[in-house]
N, C-alpha and C positions, 0 to 999 in steps of 0.2 A: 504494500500500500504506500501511496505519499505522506512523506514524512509533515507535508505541511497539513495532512488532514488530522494532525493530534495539534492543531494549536488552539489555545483558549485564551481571552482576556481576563487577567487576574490585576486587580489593584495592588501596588508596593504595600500599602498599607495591612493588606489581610496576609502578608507574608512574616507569619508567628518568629519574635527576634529573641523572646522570654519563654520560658517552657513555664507550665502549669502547674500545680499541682498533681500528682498523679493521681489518675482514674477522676478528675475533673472536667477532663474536654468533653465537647459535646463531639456522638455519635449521628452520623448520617448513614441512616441503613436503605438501603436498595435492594430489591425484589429483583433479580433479573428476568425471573419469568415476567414478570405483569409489568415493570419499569416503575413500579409506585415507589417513591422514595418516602421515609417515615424521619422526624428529627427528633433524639433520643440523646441520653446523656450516656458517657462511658461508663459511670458506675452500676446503670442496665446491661451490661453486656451476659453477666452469667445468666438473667434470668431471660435473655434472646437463644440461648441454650438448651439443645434437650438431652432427656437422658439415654444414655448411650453415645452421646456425639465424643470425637477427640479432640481436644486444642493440642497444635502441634507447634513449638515456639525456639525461636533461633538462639540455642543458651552462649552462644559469640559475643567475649568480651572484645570492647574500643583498648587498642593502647593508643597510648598517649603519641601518638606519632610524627606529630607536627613541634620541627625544633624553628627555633629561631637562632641564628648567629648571627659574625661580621663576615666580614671578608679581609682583604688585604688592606683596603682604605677606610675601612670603619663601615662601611655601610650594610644594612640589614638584609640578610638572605634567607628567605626560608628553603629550608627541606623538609619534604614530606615523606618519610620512611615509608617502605612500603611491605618490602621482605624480605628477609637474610636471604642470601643467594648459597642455595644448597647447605643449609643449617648453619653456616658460619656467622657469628653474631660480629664479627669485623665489615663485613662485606654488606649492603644493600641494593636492590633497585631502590628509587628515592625518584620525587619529581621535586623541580624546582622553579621558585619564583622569588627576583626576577629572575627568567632564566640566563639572562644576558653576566649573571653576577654567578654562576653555577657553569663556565665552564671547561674543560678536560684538563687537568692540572691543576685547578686553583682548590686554593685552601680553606676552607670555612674555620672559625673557631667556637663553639658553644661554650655554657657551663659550666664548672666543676671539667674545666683542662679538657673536656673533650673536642677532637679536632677531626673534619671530614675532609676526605681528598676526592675529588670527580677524577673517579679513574678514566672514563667513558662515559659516553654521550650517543644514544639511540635514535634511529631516525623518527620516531617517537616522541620523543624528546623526555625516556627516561633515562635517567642517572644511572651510575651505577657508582658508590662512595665507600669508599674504607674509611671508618672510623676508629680512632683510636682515643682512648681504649677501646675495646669489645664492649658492647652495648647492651647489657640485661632489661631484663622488664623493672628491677626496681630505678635501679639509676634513670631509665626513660619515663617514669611516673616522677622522677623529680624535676629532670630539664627539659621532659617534652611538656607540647599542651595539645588537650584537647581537642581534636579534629572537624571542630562542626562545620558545617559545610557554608561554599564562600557567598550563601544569602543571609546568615547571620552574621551579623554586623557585628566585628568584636576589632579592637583599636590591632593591630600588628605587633606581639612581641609584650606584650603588657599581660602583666599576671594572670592566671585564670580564676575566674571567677567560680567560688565556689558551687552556687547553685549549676553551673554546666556541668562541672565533674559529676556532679551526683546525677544531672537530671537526662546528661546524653550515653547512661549506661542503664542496664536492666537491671531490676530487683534479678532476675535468675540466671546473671551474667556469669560463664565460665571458663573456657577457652579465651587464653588472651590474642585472639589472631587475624581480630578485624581491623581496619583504617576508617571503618563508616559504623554508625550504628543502626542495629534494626528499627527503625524508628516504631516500627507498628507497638512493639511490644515495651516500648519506653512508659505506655499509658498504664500499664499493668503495677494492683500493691500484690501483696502476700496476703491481706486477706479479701482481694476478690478471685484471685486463686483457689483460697479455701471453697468459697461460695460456688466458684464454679464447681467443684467438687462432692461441695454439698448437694450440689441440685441434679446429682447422676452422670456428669461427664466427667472425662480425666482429660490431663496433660500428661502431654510427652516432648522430649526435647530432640533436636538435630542440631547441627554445627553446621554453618554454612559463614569461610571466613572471606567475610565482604571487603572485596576489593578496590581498586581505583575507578575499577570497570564502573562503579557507581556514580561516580563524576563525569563520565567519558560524555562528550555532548556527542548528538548526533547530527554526523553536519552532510550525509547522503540526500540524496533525494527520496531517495527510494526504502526503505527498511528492508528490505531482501540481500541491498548490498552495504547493511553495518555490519559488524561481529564486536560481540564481547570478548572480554581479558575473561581466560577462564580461572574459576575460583574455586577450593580446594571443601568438598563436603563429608562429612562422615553422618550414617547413619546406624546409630547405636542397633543391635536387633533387638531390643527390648521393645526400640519404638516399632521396629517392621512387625512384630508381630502384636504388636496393640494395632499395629494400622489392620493388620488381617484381620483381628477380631473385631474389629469396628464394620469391615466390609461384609463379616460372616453374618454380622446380627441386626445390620442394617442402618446403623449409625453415621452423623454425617464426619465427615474429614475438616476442621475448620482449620487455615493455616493464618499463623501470626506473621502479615509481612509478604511481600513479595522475593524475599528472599527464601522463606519455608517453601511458598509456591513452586520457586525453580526445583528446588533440593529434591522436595517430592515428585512432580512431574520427571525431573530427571533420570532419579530411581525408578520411576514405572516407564521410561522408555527402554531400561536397563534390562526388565527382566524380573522375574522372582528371584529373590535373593536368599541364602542363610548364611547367619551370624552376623558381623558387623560388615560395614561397608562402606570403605572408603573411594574416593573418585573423586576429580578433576569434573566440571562442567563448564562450558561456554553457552550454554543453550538458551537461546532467546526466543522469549516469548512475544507474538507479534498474534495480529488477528489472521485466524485461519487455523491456527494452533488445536489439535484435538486434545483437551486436558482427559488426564487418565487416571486423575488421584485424589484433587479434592474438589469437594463442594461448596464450602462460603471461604474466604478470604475473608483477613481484617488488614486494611491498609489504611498509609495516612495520603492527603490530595499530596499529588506529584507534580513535577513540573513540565512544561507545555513542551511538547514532541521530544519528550523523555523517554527509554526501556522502558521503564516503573510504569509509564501511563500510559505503556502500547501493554504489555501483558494487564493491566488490568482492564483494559480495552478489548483484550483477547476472549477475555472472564467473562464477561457483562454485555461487552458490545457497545462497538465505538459511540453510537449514537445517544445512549442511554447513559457511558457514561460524561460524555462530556453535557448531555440535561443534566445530570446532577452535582455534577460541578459546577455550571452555571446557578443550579437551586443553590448550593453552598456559597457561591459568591454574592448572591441576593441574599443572603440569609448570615453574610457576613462571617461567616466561618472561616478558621486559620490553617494558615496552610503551612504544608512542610514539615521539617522532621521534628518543631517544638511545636507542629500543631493539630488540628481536631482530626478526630477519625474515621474511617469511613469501612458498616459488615456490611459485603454485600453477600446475599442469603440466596 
């Protein structure tokens, strides 16, 4: 399809810059069969739940991946770590900005003495940087920040703010091995977990560690000829075989996010699987897509000729869902990863 038939008119101002309270945003739920759209708050979500349904939710912790340094002449350069190159915690891909300040040879300084060298330059234009020292998760929880993405407006290189650390990770975050977070599942407490539980559904988790591919704009014409960076999934068998018992007893599949969505669809293009199972995906969901694995998505609004809001376009149907993002823009709803959310049923 054309890539310019996913654009929509969104005001600056409904682009969410402060996250919420959790389990506060308001929910906008869609009916794909009938197109009726319903306006509901998040903290109804367990009881839009039946029993027997599974919520399936992405347990991928953010690292802190985003450093700031100097350069040779003092001036500020970000790199955006991306992922050790072949386990070695010296070595990354990394993007940079500016990039004109990032590159082949030059020297960044961060931190607590850590120092990066652009070993190489992709046509791409990713990095690739040895750092020295070798880079753990704790020492990058002190001198990296926060990752949120470049529509929230945060000053360049100035401390983070502590409501982001808390509000752009999951209560049931656990693998530290994403650059992006699942926004879907950021609206989630611990006790509307419980509730869901109470009311006859379960939860199950997948790993799916979201990559840069999530920022990548799409700048074809056409959506047949983009491709995603592929991103690295594991699904536990504990969960394959809650998903089987959900299928045997006729329960629905609901996925937290359009990143559960790929991980799942993924695996059922895969095959029946036993024990754990680990893969590599690139698979992009676009309209025409036969889904093989769930039935409601919870996602938050995406941006205009986005992946995110061609696969959920895929789900629903184009037309219906850009009506309900247009309902949501009339109805002044917030958008983006610190904002309201969207079951479609």
């Amino acid at each position: 399809m054309r890539v310019d038939l996913f654009n929509y008119e969104l005001p600056a101002s409904l682009i969410a810059q402060e996250p919420h309270p959790r389990g506060t945003s308001r929910l906008l739920v869609l009916d794909r069969a009938s197109g009726s759209v319903a306006h509901r708050s998040f903290s109804e979500f367990p009881e839009l739940l039946l029993p027997g349904d599974l919520v399936v939710r992405n347990d991928v912790r953010v690292r802190a991946a985003r450093l700031y340094g100097a350069d040779a002449e003092e001036r500020i350069v970000e790199i955006f770590l991306l992922k050790p190159i072949d386990g070695d915690p010296r070595r990354w891909t990394a993007l940079a900005k500016p990039s004109r300040r990032a590159k082949k040879g030059r020297s960044i300084a961060f931190p607590e003495g850590v120092t990066a060298v652009v070993e190489d330059v992709a046509d791409d234009g990713k990095r690739v940087v040895r750092l020295d020292p070798e880079i753990d998760l704790t020492l990058l929880e002190r001198i990296g920040h926060v990752p949120l993405p470049p529509y929230i407006r945060r000053e360049p290189g100035a401390p983070d703010r502590a409501e982001d650390r808390e509000a752009y990770q999951t209560v049931f975050a656990r693998e530290p091995l994403a650059v992006a977070a699942p926004t879907a599942g950021l609206h989630f407490t611990t006790e509307i977990f419980d509730r869901i539980r109470a009311g006859g559904a379960d939860v199950a988790d997948l790993t799916l560690a979201v990559g840069a591919g999530t920022f990548k704009p799409v700048t074809v014409e056409d959506t047949e000829e983009h491709r995603l960076d592929a991103e690295e999934v594991f699904l536990p068998a504990s969960t394959s075989r809650r998903i089987a018992g959900v299928r045997t007893s006729g329960g629905r599949l609901v996925a937290v996010g359009t990143t559960v969505a790929r991980a799942l669809e993924a695996a059922a293009v895969r095959g029946g699987v036993s024990g754990d199972l680990r893969f590599e995906t690139d698979l992009f969901i676009a309209p025409g897509f036969r889904f093989q694995a769930i039935d409601c998505l919870l996602t938050n609004f995406h941006l205009p000729r986005s992946t995110l809001l061609m696969l959920v376009s895929a789900f629903a149907g184009r037309e219906q869902v850009l009506a309900a993002y247009a309902e949501a823009v009339r109805e002044e709803y917030r958008f983006y990863s610190f904002g309201d959310a969207m079951l479609i049923v």
